[in-house]
C-alpha positions as CSV (number, residue, x, y, z in Angstrom):
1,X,-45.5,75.5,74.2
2,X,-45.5,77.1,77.8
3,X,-45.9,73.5,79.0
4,X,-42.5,72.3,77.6
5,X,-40.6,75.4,78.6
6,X,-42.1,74.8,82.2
7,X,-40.8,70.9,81.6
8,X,-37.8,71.6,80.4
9,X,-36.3,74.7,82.9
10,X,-37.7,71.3,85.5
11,X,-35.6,68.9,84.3
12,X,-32.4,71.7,84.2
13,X,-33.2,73.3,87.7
14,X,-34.1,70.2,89.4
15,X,-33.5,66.6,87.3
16,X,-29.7,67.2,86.3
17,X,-28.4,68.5,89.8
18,X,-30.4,66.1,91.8
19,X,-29.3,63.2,89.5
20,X,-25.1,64.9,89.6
21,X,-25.6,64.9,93.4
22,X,-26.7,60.8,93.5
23,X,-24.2,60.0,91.0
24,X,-21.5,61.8,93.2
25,X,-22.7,60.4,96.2
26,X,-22.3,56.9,95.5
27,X,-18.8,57.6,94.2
28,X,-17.8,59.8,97.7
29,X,-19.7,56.4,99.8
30,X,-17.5,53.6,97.3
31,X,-14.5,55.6,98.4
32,X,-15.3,55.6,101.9
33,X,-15.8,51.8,101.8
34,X,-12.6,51.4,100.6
35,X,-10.6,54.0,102.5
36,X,-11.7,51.7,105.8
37,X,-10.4,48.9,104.1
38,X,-7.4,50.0,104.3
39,X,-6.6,51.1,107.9
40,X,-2.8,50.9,108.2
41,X,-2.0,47.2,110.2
42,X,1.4,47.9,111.1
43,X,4.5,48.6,110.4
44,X,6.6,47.1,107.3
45,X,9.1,45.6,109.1
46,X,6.7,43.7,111.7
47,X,5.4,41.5,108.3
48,X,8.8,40.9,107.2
49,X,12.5,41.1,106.6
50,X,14.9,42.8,104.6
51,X,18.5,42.3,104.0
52,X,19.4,45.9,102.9
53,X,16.7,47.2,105.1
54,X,13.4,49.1,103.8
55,X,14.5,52.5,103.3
56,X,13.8,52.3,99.4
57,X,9.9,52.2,101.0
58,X,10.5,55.5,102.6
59,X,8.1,58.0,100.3
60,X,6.6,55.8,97.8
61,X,3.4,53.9,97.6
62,X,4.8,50.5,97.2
63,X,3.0,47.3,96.1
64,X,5.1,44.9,97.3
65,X,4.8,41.3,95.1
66,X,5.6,38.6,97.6
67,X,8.1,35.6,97.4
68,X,5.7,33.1,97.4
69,X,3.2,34.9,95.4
70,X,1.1,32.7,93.1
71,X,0.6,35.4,90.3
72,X,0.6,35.1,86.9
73,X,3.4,37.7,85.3
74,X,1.1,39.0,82.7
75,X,-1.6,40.3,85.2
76,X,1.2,41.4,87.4
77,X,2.7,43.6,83.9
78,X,-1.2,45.1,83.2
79,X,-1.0,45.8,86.9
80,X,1.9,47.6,86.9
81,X,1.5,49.1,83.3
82,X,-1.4,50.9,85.0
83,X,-0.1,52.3,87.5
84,X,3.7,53.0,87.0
85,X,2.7,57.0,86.3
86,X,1.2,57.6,89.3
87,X,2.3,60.0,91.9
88,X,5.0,57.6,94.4
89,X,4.1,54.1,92.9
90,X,6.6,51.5,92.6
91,X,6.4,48.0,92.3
92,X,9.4,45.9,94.4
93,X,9.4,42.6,92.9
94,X,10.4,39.7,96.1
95,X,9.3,36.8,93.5
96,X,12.6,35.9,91.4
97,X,10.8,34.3,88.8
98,X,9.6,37.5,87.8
99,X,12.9,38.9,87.4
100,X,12.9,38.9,83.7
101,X,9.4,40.8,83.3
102,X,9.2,42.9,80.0
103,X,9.1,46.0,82.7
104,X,11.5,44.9,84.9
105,X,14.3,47.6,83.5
106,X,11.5,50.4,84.6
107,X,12.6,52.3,87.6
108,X,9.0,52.5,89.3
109,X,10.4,48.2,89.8
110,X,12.8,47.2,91.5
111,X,13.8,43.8,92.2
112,X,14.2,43.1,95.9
113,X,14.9,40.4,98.3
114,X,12.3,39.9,101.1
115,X,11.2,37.6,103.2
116,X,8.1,37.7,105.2
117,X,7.7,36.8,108.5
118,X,4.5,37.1,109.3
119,X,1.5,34.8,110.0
120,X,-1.3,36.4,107.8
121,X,1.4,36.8,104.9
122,X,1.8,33.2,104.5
123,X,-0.5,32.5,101.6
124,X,-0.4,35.9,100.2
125,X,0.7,37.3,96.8
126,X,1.2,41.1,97.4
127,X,1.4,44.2,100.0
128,X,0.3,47.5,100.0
129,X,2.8,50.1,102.0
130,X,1.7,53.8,102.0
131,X,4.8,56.7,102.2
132,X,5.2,56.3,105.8
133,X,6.0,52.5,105.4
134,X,2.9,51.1,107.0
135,X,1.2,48.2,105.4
136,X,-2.0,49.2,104.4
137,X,-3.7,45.9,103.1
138,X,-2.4,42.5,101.8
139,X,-3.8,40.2,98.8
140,X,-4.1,36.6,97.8
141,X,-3.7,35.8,94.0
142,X,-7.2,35.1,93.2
143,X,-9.4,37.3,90.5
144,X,-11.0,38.7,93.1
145,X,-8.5,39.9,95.5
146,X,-6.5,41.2,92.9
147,X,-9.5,43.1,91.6
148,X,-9.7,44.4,95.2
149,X,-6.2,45.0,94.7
150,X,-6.4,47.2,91.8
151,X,-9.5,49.3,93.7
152,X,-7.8,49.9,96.9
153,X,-4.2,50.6,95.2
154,X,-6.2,53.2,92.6
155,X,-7.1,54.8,96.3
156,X,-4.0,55.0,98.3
157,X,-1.7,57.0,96.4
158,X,-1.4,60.7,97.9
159,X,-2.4,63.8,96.2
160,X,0.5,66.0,94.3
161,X,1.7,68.8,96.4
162,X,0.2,72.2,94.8
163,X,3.2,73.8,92.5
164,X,3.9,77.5,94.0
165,X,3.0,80.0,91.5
166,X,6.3,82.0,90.8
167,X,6.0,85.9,89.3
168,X,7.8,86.6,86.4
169,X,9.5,90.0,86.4
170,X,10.0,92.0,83.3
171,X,13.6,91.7,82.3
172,X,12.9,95.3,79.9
173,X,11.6,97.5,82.8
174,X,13.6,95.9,85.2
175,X,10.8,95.5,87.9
């Protein structure tokens, strides 16, 4: 009996934190994989155009779908269907046969005309802009990418700014 108690405060003390720690660890080391992934390359408007200019960009995490993006719509809608709560996400849709999505009325999409004008956009399907407007990473339209996609887009957002805690006063007392 002594022998299992000995076993079991073991496995409590030394088992579950050292295996919470690995587990953690791999998790902290997939983040940092990705966070150097996505380095910002430069500025929106060096990797293309806008008529009405990019100001919509300013403060949102934007995944930009590209004109001559080769995606099919109903990835594009689970895509955006998970992420459309997050904190700053929208999607701006450049592709006008996409126009006519089921979420296309959402405001987290908005329809936009781009063009881009850059070299390593030319077979592309989509952008990722951070809040400051710089372009974070860019995706073809295969499985793959867009899986790396989904990974690296899950990572970029910013974290919500800490609500200030406000005191109530006591109406009764009047303090």
């Amino acid at each position: 009996m002594k022998q299992i108690r000995i076993i079991a405060l073991f496995i409590v003390l030394v088992f579950f934190p050292l295996g919470s720690w690995f587990y953690l660890q791999k998790g902290l080391d997939f983040r940092k994989e990705l966070g150097k992934e996505l380095v910002v390359k430069g500025e929106v408007s060096d990797f293309m155009e806008s008529p009405t200019g990019f100001d919509l960009l300013n403060g949102k995490t934007s995944l930009i779908i590209l004109p001559q993006a080769n995606i099919d719509a109903k990835q594009l809608d689970e895509i955006y269907d998970q992420f459309k709560q997050a904190y700053t996400f929208q999607l701006i849709n450049a592709k006008r046969s996409l126009d006519n999505s089921p979420f296309a009325n959402d405001k987290e999409w908005i329809n936009q005309n781009l063009i881009s004008t850059h070299v390593d956009l030319k077979d592309k399907a989509a952008v990722i802009v951070d809040k400051e407007m710089g372009v974070r990473n860019y995706f073809g339209s295969s499985d793959k990418e867009l899986q790396s996609l989904v990974r690296q887009l899950s990572i970029s957002f910013p974290k919500r700014p800490s609500r200030d805690i406000v005191e109530k006063k006591d109406i009764k007392s009047n303090e």
